[in-house]
C-alpha positions in Angstrom: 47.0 -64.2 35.9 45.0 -62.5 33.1 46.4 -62.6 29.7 45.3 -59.6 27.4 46.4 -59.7 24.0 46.4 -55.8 22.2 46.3 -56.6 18.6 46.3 -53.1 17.0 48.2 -50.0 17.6 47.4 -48.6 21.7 49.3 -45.9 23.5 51.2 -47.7 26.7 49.7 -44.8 28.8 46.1 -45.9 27.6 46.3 -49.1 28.6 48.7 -48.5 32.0 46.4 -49.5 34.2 46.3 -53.0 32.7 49.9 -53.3 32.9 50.4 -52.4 36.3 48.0 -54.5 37.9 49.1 -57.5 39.1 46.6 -60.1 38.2 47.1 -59.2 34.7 49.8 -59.8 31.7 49.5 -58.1 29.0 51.3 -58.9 25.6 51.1 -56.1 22.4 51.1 -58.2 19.0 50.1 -56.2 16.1 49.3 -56.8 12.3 48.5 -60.4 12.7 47.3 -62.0 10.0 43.5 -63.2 10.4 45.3 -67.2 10.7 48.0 -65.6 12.7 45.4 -64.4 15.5 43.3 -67.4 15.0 46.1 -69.7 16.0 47.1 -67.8 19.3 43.6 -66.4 20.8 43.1 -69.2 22.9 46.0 -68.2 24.8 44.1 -65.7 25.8 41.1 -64.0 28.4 40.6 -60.6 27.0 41.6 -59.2 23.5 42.1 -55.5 23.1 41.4 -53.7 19.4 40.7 -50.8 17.6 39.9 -50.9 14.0 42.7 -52.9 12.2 41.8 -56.2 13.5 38.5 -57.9 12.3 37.6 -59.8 14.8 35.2 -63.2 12.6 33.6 -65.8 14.0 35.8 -68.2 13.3 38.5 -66.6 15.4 36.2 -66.1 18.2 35.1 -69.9 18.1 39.1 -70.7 18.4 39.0 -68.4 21.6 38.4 -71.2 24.4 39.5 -68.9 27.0 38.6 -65.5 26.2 36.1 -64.0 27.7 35.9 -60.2 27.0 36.6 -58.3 23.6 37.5 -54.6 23.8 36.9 -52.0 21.1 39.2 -48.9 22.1 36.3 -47.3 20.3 33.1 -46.5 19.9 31.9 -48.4 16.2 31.7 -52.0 16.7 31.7 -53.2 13.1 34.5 -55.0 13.0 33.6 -57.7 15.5 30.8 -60.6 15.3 29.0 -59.4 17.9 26.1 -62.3 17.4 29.3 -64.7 17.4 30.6 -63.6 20.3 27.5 -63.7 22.4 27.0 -67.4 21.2 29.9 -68.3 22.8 29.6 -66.6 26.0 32.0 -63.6 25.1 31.6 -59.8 26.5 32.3 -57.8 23.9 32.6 -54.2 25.5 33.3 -50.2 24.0 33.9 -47.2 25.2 31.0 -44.9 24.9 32.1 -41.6 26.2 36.0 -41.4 25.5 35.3 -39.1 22.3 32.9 -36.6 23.9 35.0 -33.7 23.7 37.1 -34.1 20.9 33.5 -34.6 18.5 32.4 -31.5 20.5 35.7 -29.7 19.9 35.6 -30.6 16.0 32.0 -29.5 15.9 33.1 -26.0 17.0 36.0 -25.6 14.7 33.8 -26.7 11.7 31.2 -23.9 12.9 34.1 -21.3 13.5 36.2 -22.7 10.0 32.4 -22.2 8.4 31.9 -18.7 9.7 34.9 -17.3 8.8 36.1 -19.2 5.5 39.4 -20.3 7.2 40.2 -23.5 4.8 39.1 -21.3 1.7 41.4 -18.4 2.9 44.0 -20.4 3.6 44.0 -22.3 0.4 44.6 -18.9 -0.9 46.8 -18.4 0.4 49.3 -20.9 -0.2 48.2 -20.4 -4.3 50.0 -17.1 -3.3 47.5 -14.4 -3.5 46.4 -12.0 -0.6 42.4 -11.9 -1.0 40.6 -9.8 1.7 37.5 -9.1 0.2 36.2 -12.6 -1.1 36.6 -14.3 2.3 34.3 -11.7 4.8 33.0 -13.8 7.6 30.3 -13.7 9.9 30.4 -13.8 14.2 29.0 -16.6 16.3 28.5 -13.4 18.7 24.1 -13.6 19.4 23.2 -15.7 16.4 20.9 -18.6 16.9 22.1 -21.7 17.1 19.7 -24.4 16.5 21.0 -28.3 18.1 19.1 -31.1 16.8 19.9 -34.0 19.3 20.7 -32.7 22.8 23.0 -36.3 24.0 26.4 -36.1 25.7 27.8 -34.1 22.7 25.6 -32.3 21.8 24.6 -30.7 25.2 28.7 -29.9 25.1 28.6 -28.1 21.8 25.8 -25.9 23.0 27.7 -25.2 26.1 30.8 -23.8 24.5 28.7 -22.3 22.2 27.0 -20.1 24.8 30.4 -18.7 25.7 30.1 -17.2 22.1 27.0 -15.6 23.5 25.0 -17.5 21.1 21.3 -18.0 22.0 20.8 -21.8 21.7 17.6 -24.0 20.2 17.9 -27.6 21.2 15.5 -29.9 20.4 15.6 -33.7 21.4 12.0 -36.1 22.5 13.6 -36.6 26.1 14.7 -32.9 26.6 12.7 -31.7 28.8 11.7 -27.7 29.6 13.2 -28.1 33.2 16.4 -29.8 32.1 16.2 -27.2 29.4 16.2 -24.0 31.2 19.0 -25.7 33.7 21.6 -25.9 31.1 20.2 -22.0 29.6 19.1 -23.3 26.2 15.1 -22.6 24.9 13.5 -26.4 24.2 12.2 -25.9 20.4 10.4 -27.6 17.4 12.7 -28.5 14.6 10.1 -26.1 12.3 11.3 -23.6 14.9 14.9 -24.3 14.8 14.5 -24.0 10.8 12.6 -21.2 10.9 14.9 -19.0 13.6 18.1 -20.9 13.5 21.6 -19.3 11.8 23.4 -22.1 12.8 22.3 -25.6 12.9 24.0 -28.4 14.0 23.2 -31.7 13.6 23.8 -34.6 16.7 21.6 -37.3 16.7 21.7 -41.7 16.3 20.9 -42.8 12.5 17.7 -44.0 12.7 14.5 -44.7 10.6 13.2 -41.3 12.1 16.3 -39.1 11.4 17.6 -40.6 8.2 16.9 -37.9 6.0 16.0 -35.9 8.6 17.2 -32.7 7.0 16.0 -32.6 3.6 14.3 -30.9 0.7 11.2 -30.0 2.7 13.1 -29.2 5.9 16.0 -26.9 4.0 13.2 -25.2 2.4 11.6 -24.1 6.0 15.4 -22.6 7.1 16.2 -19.2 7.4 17.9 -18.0 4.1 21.7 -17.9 4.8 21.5 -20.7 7.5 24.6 -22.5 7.9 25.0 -26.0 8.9 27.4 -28.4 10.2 27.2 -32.3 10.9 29.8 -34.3 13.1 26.9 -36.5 13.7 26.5 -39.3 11.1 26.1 -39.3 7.3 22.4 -40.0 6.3 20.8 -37.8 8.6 21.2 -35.1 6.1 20.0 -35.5 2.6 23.1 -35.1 0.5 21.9 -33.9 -2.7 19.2 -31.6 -1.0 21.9 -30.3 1.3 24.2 -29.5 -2.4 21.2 -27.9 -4.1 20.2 -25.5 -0.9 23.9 -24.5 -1.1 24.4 -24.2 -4.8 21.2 -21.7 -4.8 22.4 -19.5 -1.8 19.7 -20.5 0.7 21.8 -22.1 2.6 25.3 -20.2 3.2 27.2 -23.0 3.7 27.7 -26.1 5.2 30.8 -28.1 6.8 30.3 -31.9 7.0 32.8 -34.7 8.8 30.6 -37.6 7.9 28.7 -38.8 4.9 26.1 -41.6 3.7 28.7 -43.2 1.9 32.9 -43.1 3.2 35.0 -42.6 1.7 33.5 -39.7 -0.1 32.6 -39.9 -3.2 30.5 -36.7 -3.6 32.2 -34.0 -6.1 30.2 -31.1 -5.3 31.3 -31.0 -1.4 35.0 -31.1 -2.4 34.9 -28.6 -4.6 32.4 -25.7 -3.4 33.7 -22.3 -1.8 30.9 -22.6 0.3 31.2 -26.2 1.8 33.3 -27.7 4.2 34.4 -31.5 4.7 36.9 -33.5 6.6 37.3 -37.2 6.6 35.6 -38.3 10.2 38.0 -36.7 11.9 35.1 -36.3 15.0 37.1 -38.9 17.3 40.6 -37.8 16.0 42.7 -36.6 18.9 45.7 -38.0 21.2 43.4 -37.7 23.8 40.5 -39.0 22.9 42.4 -41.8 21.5 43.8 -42.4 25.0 40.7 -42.2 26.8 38.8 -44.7 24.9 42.0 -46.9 25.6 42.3 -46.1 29.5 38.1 -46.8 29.6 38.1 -50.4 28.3 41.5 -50.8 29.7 39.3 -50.0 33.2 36.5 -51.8 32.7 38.1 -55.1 32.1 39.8 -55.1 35.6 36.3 -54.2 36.8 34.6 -57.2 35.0 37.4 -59.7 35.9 38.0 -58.2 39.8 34.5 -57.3 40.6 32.2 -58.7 37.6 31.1 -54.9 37.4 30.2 -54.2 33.6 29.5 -50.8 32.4 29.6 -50.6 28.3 29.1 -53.9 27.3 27.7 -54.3 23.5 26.3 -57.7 24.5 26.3 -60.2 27.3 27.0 -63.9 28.0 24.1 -66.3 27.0 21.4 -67.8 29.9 21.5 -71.7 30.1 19.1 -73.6 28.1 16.5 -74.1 30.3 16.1 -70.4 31.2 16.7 -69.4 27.7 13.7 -71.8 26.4 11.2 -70.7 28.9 11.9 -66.5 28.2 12.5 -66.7 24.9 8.7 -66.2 23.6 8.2 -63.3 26.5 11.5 -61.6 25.5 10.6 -61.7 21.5 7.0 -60.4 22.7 8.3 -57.4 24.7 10.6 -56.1 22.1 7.8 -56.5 19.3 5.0 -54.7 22.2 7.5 -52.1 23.1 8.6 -51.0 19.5 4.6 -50.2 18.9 3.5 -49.0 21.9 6.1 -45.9 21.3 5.3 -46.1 17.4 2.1 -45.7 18.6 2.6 -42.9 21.1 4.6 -40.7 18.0 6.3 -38.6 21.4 9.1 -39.9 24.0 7.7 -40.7 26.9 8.6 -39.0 30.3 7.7 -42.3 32.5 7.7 -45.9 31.9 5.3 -47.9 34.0 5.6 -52.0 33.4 3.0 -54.7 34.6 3.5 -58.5 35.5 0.4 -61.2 36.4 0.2 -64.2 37.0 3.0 -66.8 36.1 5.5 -64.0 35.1 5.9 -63.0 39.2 7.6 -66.2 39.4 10.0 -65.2 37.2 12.9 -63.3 37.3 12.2 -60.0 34.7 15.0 -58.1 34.9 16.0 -58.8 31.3 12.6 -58.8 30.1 12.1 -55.3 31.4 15.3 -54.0 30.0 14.0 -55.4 26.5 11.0 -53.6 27.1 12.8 -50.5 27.9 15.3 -50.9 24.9 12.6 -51.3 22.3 11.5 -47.8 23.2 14.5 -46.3 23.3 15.6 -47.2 20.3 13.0 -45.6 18.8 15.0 -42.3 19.2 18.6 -43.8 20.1 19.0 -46.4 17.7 22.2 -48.6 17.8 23.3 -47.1 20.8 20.6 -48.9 23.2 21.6 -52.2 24.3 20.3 -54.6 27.0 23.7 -53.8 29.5 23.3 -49.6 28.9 19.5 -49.6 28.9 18.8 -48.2 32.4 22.0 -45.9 32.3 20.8 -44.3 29.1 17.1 -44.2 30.5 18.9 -42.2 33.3 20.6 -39.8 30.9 17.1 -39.0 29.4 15.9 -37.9 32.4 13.0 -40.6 32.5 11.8 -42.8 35.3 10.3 -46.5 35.2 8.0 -48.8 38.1 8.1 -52.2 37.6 4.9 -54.1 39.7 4.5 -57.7 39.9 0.4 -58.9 40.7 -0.6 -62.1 41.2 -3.9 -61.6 39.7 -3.7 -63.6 36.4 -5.7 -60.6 34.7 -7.9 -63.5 32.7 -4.6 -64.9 31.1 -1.7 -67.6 33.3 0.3 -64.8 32.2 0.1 -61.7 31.3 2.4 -58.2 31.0 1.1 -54.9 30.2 3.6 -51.5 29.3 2.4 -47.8 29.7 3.6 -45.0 28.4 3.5 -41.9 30.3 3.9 -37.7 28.9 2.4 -35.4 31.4 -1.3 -36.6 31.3 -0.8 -38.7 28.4 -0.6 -42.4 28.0 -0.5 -45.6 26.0 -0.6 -48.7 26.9 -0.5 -52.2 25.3 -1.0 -55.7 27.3 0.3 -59.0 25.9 0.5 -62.6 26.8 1.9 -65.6 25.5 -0.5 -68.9 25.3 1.1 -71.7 25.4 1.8 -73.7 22.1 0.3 -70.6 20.1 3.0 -68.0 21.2 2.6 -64.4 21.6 -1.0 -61.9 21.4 -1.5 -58.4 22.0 -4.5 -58.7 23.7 -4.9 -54.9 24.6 -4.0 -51.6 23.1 -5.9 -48.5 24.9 -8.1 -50.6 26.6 -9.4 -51.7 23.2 -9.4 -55.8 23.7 -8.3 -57.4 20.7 -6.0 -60.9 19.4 -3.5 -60.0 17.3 -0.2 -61.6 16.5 2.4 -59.3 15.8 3.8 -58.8 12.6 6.6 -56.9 11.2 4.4 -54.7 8.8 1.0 -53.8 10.8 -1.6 -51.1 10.1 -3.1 -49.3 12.8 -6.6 -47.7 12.4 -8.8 -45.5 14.5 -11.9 -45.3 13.1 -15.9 -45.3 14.0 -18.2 -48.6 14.9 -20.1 -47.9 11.4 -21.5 -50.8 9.0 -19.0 -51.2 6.3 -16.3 -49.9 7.3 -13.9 -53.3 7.4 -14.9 -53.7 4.0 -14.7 -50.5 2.8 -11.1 -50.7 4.4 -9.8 -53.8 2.8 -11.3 -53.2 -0.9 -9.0 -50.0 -1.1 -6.3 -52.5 0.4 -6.9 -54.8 -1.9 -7.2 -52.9 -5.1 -3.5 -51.2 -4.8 -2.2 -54.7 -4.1 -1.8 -54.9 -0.4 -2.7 -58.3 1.2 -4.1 -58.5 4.6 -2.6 -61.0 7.0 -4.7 -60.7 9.8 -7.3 -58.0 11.1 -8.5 -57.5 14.4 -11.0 -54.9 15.2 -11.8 -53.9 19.3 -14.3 -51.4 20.3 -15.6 -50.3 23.8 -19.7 -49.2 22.8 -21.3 -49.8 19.5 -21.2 -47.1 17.4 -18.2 -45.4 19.4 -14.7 -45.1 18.4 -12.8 -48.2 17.4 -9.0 -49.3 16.5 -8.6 -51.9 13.4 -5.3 -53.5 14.1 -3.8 -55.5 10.8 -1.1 -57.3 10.0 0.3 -56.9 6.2 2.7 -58.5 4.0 4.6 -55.2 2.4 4.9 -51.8 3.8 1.7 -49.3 2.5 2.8 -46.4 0.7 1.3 -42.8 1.8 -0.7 -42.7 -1.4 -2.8 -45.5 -0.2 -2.7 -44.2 3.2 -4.5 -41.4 1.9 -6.9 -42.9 0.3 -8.2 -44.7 3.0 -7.9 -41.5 5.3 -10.6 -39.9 2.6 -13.0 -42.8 3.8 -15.9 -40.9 6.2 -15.9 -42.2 10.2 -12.3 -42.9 9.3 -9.9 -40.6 11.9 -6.2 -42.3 11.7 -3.9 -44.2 9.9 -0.1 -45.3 10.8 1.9 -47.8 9.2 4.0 -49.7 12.0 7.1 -51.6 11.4 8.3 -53.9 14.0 11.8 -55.1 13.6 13.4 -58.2 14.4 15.7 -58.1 17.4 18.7 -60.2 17.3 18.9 -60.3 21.4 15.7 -61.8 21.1 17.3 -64.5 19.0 20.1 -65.3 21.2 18.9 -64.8 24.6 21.0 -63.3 27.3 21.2 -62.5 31.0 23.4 -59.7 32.9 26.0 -61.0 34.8 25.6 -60.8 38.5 
């Protein structure tokens, strides 16, 4: 049999169909001390937790039998995940157990919002009987503007059109057709802003959304706009978001998540006009049972039929296999983050290329690395190498994989396109052996570069003078140049400059060298270090 340990508080009916299956035993042991759980894990197969128990490396190296950790969850921060996956350990969530309790919160913050119910009731129990301060507005045929149209919020605009509410979604993978399917009009976030009188808020933290709504953005709303986040804190900017409200341009605002938890920000606990829970998004009996019965489910599925479905990570490759991919896998993360850096749109098709040696190979995992590092792009944290093709399915995109034997002028050689209606951008690589990884193509421009985590991309004429021209405004704000590669198709034609820099360049700088003549673009790239790449992996069979 199958021991399980549950470490922190789980319903019995959440985790029922672990205890009535007969290959597995499962024992409850809660608030164990960190030694506690250390000394017993290696009792165990599979550990079951929610957020009390920290999970360290050290008590994971102890665990010489366990091979799955389940977070009855979605947030995985309170177990090693690189330690886990050095030791061979599936560490699994469950994704999609909160859906509708974050979409039901959403809607009673945007109903609380509209009609001042925790300011009324408040009140209320000071004993007074106030009917004129607390005059509401309907959700009946306003605009409501979604930024992010994932799991939840495609459900929050659903319930939302039973207010009769006309719905804005924007998202880079929603598509027109998928669009007018579900009844909502696909829109611009300057046209959500400038037509929206609700907007809600239900996208990933990333680089690109951090700050998303801001200063600038607020300014662009409609005046009296109202807006709610059970997303994550950081993709509005706080103190912008405070101001707007303060003034009056923005009505008012009701928040369950902030940049820093607890809160610590006096102005949302104390205005009439604002209001705030304490991330209560996930917060029901149900959803709390779900998340339970998923990861209860999938690890019968992973020890009965190997079948894994939300896994954060998975086990290790041997050595050997794990030498020889490393370099390609480190190269297709870096290739993929700036081919869709490079692209500035989500791409509607993914179309990867493999010559030469790599058709020997077996590239499953190095085309779902390719796949994740453009993805993330727009998804963030919740891409990983076990969930890549399932969320490329949710978006609604489509991918080819071809394998040539033609060694297109390298032993190996891979090349990924991206694909928007008649658009594309491509980007071929290779690694040379005892010199690592070269992008050796962007756009059909031929180049050498190495990839770096702070690169500058330039399109620009074939005119005398322009490389130096280039790197004397480089130089004199104090940015040092790496490496530069410049590739060109016809003298005198249009040209890319491609180079690799030791600090991110500001905008200031950027603008200077965008007031150079013959000079058309400039974009600052960052490519960020993957820690899959680090500790190489392969999916279970």
């Amino acid at each position: 049999m199958y021991k399980v340990l549950v470490s922190d508080p789980i319903s019995d009916t959440g985790i029922q169909a672990l205890t009535d299956h007969p290959d597995f035993l499962v024992e409850k042991q809660t608030n164990l001390t960190p030694d506690q759980l250390k000394s017993i894990i290696g009792e165990y197969d599979a550990l079951i937790v929610r957020s009390q128990t920290t999970v360290t490396a050290e008590i994971i190296q102890a665990a010489d039998r366990l091979k799955v950790i389940a977070r009855a969850g979605v947030g995985v921060d309170n177990i090693d995940i690189q330690a886990a996956t050095r030791k061979g350990v599936i560490v699994v969530n469950a994704p999609n157990g909160n859906t509708i309790a974050a979409t039901e919160h959403t809607l009673a913050m945007m109903l609380s919002l509209a009609r001042q119910i925790p300011h009324a009731y408040i009140s209320m129990t000071e004993g007074k009987w106030d009917r004129k301060t607390f005059k509401g507005v309907e959700l009946f045929e306003k605009t409501l503007g979604v930024i992010g149209t994932g799991r939840i919020g495609t459900e929050v605009a659903k319930r939302a059109k039973s207010f009769e509410m006309n719905i804005l979604a924007y998202d880079p993978y929603l598509t027109e057709e998928k669009a007018q399917k579900l009844g909502f009009t696909k829109a611009s976030l300057d046209e959500i802003a400038e037509q929206a009188d609700f907007i809600t808020v239900h996208t990933p933290l990333t680089k690109e959304t951090k700050g998303l709504i801001d200063a600038n953005y607020l300014s662009k709303t409609k005046p009296g706009v109202r807006i709610v986040n059970c997303a994550r804190g950081g993709i509005i900017d706080e103190a912008a978001l405070a101001e707007a409200v303060k003034s009056g341009h923005v009505a008012g605002a009701a928040l369950d998540v902030f940049e820093h938890e607890p809160l610590d920000n006096e102005t949302f606990r104390h205005h009439p006009n604002i209001i705030v829970t304490p991330h209560l998004g996930a917060s029901t009996a149900e959803a709390q049972e779900k998340v339970a019965q998923s990861v209860s489910e999938e690890i019968i599925d992973i020890f009965t039929s190997q079948n894994i479905q939300h896994a954060i990570n998975v086990p290790r490759m041997s050595a050997e296999v794990q030498q020889k991919m490393k370099p390609y896998l480190e190269l297709g993360d870096q290739i993929a983050q700036l081919v869709i850096q490079l692209f500035k749109k989500a791409p509607d098709k993914i179309t990867v290329d493999y010559y030469g040696d790599l058709i020997e190979e077996d590239t499953g995992l190095l085309t779902r690395t390719l796949i994740k590092g453009i993805l993330s792009y727009h998804l963030s944290d919740s891409v990983n190498i076990i969930n890549v093709l399932q969320l490329l399915k949710e978006q609604g995109l489509t991918y080819t994989v071809q394998k040539n034997a033609s060694r297109h002028g390298f032993a190996n050689y891979m090349s990924l396109t991206l694909h928007h209606g008649s658009e594309t951008a491509t980007i071929g690589a290779t690694v040379l052996n005892g010199f690592g990884g070269r992008i050796v193509n962007i756009n059909d421009y031929r180049i050498d570069l190495i990839p770096e985590r702070y690169m500058l991309s330039i399109r620009h004429f074939d005119v005398p003078g322009m490389i130096g021209r280039v790197g004397s405004i480089l130089g004199e704000n104090g940015v040092n140049i790496g490496n530069m590669q410049v590739g060109r198709k016809a003298v005198g034609g249009e040209a890319i400059m491609m180079l690799t820099v030791d600090k991110p360049v500001d905008n200031q700088v950027i603008d200077k060298l965008l007031t150079l003549p013959d000079l058309e673009h400039v974009q600052l790239v960052e490519i960020k270090d993957d820690e899959t790449s680090n500790h190489t992996e392969e999916a279970v069979h």
